[in-house]
N, C-alpha and C positions, 0 to 999 in steps of 0.2 A: 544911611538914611539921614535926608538933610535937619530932621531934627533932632538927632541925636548929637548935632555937636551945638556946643555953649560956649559961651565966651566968658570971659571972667566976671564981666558984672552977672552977667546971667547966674555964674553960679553963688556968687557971693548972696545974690537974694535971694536965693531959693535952700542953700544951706540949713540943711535943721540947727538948731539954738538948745540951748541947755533949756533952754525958758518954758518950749513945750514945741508942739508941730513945726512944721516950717510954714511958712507962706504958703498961700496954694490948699492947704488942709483944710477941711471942713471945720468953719469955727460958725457955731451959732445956726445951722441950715444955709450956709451960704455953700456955692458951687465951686466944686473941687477940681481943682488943673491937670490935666493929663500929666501923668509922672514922666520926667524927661530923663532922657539915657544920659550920663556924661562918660566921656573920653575914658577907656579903661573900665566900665563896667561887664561884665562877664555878664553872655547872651549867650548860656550855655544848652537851655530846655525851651524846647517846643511853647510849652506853656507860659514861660516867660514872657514870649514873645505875643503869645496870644493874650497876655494881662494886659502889654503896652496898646493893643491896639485896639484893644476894647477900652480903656482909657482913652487912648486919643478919636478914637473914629465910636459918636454915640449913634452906632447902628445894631437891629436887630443879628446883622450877619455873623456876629461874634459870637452868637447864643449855641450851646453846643448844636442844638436840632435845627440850627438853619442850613437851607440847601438840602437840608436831605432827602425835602420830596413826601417825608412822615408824616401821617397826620398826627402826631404826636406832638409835631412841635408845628403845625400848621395849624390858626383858627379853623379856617377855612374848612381843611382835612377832619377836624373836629366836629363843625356844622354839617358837614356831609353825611358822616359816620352817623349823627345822631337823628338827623331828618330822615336817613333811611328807615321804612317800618318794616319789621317782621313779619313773618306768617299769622305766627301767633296772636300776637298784639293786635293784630286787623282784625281778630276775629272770626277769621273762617271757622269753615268745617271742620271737628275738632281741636279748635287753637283755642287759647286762656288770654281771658283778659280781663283786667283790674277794669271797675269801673268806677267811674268818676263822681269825683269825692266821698273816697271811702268804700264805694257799693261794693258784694262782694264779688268774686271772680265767676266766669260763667263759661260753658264751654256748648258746643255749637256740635251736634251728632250729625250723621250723614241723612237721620230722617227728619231732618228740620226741625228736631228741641232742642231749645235751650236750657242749660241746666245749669242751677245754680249750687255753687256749695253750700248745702244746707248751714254752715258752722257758722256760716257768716249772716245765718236769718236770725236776726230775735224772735225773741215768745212770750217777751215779758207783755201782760193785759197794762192798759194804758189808758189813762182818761184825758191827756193831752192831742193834739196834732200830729199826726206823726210824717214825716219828709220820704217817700218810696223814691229809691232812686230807680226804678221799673216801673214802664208804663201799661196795660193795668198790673200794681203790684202782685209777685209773685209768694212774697212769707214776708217778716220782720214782725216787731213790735203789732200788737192792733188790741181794741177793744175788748174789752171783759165780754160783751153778748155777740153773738154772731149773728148774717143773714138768715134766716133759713133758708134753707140749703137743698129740699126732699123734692127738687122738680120745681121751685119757684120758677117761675118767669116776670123779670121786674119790667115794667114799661115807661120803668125812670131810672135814672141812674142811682145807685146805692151807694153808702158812704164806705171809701176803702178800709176804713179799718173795720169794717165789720165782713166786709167779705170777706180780707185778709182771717181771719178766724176760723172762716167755715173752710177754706181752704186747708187749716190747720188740721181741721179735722175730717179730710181726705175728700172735698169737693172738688168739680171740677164747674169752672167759672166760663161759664159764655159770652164773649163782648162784642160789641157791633160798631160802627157810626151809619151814619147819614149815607154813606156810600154804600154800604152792604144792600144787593139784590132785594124789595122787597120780599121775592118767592124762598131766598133760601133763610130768612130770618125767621119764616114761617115755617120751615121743616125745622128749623132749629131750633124752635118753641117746641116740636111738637116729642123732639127727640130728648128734650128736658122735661118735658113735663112726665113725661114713663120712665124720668132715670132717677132714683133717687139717689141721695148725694151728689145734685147739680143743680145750678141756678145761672140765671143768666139776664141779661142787662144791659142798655145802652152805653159807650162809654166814648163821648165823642172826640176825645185828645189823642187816644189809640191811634199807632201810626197807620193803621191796616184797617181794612173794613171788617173783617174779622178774625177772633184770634182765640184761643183758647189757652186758660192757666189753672196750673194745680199749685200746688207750693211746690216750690223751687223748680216747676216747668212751665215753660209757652215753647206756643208755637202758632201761625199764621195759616190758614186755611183760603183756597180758592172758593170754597163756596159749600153748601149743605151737601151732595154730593160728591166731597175730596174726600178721595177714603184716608187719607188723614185721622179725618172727624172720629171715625168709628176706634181706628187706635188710636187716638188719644185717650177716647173714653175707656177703650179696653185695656190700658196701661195703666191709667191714674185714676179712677173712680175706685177710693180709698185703696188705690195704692201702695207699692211698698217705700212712696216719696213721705206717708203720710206721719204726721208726728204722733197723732191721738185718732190712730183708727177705733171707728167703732164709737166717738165722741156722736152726741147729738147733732142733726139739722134740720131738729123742730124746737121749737118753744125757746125761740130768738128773736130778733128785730124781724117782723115782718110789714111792707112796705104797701 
């Protein structure tokens, strides 16, 4: 290797000194010289060989994981790895997924409910705002008094933390927008009004025209005739989802 040979001044300047480093050394942040072979130095190890030329040559290709193709030692291989989504994390049909900021995890059944781990709903009564990260919310934190809940039908929207409540105490919550059929919004009055422990209400941010929740379940509905509708209600109208079966849903916030 042509620079491994030195001439005498070369080496006279670059001699380490009793004083401290040689020339070349990192003094103060300044940039350090690729260390030079001199005539007679024993180039006995692999590694050796690979210090000098990571020294001399500042490229990534010295780093043990270059070349090899890994994404290990590949950004790139790295960015890949972690853009790909899992089953899971999408969200299907029985898969878990964290919701975002914070909310809790929820998993997806084959008859279209959502279900949420109850562990991660509060119950604390609350006289502030409270943030659902489910749209209409499912459980958390809510108000000291509830909707009532015995067959209401609201023809305005009601405030979430109060429904949130009666949900606590094993309603099942009917919500609509502007999109929902007018004919099936009317069988779906008429199917709340004869059920007690239900109540039901416009709720126009809802991604769906209609949708049905109990605590800690939704689910989305085609229309008053999705036999959906009927097990939903036969599943969760004070339910074994429910915190305080058997709680009031009279003598509440009525609208």
């Amino acid at each position: 290797m042509g620079s491994a040979k030195s001439s005498g001044t070369t080496a006279s300047r670059t001699a380490p000194t009793a004083d401290g480093p040689r020339e070349g050394d990192v003094r103060g942040g300044g940039r350090r010289r690729a260390p030079i072979l001199r005539r007679g130095t024993p180039v006995g190890a692999a590694g050796t060989v690979s210090t000098v030329l990571c020294g001399m040559l500042v490229l990534a290709a010295c780093s043990p994981d270059a070349g090899s193709g890994d994404a290990k030692g590949s950004g790139a291989g790295r960015a890949e790895a972690s853009a790909a989504p899992s089953a899971t994390a999408a969200g299907g049909p029985g898969g878990r997924q964290g919701g975002k900021g914070g909310a809790p995890a929820f998993t997806v059944g084959p008859d279209g409910v959502t279900s949420w781990n109850p562990g991660g709903l509060g119950r604390e009564h609350v006289t502030k705002p409270v943030h659902y990260p489910m749209i209409p919310p499912v459980g958390g934190d809510h108000a000291p008094v509830w909707m009532n809940c015995n067959g209401d039908v609201y023809t305005e929207a009601v405030p979430d933390v109060n429904a949130v409540h009666s949900l606590e105490h094993g309603a099942v919550w009917v919500t609509y927008t502007g999109r929902a059929d007018p004919a099936d919004v009317r069988k779906l009055a008429a199917l709340v009004a004869r059920t007690p422990y239900s109540l039901m209400s416009p709720y126009p941010a809802q991604k769906a025209p209609i949708m049905l929740t109990a605590w800690g379940r939704q689910r989305t509905v085609g229309g008053a005739d999705d036999p959906a509708v009927g097990a939903f209600f036969a599943d969760f109208v004070q339910g074994p989802q429910t915190p305080e079966p058997g709680a009031p849903c009279t003598g509440g916030l009525a609208r």
